[in-house]
N, C-alpha and C positions, 0 to 999 in steps of 0.2 A: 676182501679177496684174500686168500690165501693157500700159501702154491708149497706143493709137499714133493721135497726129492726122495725118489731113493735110492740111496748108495750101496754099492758091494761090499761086501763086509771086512776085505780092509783098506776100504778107505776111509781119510782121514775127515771127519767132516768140516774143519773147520778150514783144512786146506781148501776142499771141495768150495766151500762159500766164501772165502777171499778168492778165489780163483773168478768166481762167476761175479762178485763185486767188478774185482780187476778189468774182467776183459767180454763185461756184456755190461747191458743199459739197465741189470737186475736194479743198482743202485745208482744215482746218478748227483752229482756233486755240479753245485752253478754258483756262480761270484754274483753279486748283488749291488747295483754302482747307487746309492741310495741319495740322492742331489734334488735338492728339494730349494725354493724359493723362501728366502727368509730377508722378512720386508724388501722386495723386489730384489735380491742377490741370489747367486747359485752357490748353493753350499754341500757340500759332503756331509751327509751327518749318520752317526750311531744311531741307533735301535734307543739309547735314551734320551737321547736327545731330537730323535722324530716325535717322542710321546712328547716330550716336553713342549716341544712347539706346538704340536696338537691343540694338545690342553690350553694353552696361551691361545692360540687361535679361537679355540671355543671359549675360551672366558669372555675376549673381546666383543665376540659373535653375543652372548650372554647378557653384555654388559649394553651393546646398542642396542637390542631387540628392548630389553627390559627401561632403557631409555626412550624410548618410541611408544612405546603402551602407556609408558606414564605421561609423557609432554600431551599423545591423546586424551588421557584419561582425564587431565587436567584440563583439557579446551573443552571435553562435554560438560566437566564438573561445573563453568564458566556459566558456561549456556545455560545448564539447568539452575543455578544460583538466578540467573537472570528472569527465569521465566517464574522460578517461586515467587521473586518479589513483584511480581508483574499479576498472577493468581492472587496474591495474597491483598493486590490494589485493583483489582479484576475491574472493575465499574471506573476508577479512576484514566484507569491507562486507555480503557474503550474510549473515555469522552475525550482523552487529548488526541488519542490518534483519528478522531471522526472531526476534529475542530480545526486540526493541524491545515494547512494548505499546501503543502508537498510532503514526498516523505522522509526531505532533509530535516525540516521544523518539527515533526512529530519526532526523527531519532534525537536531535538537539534539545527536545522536552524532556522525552524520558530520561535522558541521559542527565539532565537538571534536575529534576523535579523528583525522581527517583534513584538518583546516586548509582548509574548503570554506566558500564562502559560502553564502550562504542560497538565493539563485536557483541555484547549482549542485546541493549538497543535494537541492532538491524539485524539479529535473531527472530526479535520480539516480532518487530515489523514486516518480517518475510514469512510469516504465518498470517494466515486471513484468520480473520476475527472469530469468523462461526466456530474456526476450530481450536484459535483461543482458548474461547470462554467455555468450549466442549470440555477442554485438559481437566483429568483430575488429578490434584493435588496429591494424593497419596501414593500414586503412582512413581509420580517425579519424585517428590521425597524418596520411596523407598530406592528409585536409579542410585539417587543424590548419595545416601547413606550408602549404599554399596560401592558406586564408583569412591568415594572418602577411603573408605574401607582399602580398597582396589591403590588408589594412590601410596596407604601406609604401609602396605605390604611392598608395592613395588620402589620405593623411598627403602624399606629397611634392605633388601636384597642389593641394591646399590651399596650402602653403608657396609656391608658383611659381607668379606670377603668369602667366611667358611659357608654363607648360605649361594654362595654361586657357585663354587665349588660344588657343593651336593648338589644343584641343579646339575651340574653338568654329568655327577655320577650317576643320578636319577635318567638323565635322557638317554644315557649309551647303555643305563639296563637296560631301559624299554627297547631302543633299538636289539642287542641279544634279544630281549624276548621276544620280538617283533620278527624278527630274520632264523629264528635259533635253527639249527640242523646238527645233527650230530654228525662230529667228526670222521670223516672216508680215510682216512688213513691211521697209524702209529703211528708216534711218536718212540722211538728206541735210540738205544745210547747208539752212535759211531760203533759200527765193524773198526778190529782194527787192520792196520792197514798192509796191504800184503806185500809178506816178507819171504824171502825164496829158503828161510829157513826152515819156512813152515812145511816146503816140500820134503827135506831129509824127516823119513820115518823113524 
């Protein structure tokens, strides 16, 4: 928007526009009480110091998320270690768990006889047989190999500080690009502010 006066020719224009700042809503000036929670306390803070907590806040946000995909990424990596060694003794693991008589004795086999832990064991064992000995192996290997993969990356982004960092520069581009809008208003220095001298011609 933009709004065109026109003036008599001798007036003064800059009187004319501190005058309309002064004494209408042309410009409008508002105080800012900016009190934000920092670790559950109320605090007053600046303009650098809101960013600054931001940024901390999204590190941490950063740091859990990126802690959660790995401890997951680790309990499938488990499971599928489990099941390759389980594929790779395919015929063996069939005859203990069809010989077994409960299926405490079949996970207490595997978990002997095959050097499996307990959560891989009753993996093994919570899968019926047909669909066992259906799995193919290159499948799970190639999960196996990417989730590995998956863990070193999300391992080094913990260690490096500078690689969380550009996460979080990378997420608040994509947000701009994601929301972008171009600006409805200027941006102009401060009118200054009006002075009853500016009225003597």
């Amino acid at each position: 928007m933009r709004i065109v006066y026109e003036l008599k020719k001798d007036a003064m224009p800059s009187v004319v526009l501190n005058n309309l700042y002064k004494h209408t809503q042309l410009q409008t000036s508002f105080s800012v009480n900016n009190v934000a929670l920092v670790k559950g306390r109320p605090f007053t803070l600046n303009l650098k110091e809101l960013i600054l907590h931001y940024v901390n806040h999204r590190h941490e946000v950063v740091v859990r998320r990126t802690e959660y995909e790995l401890k997951e990424a680790e309990k499938r990596a488990h499971i599928l270690e489990g099941y390759l060694v389980a594929l790779d003794n395919i015929d063996a693991v069939i005859q203990l768990i069809r010989d077994s008589k409960d299926p405490e004795t079949a996970r207490n086999g595997l978990m002997e006889k095959f050097d499996l832990t307990e959560i891989q064991a009753r993996a093994i064992l919570d899968m019926r047989l047909q669909r066992l000995t259906g799995m193919e192996r290159a499948k799970i290997q190639l999960e196996y190999d990417e989730l590995m993969k998956l863990i070193e990356e999300l391992k080094d982004i913990l260690a490096n500080k500078e690689r969380r960092m550009q996460i979080i520069k990378d997420e608040l581009l994509e947000i701009k690009t994601r929301y972008n809008d171009e600006r409805r208003t200027a941006i102009e220095h401060n009118a200054e502010d009006f002075n009853y001298e500016d009225m003597i011609p």
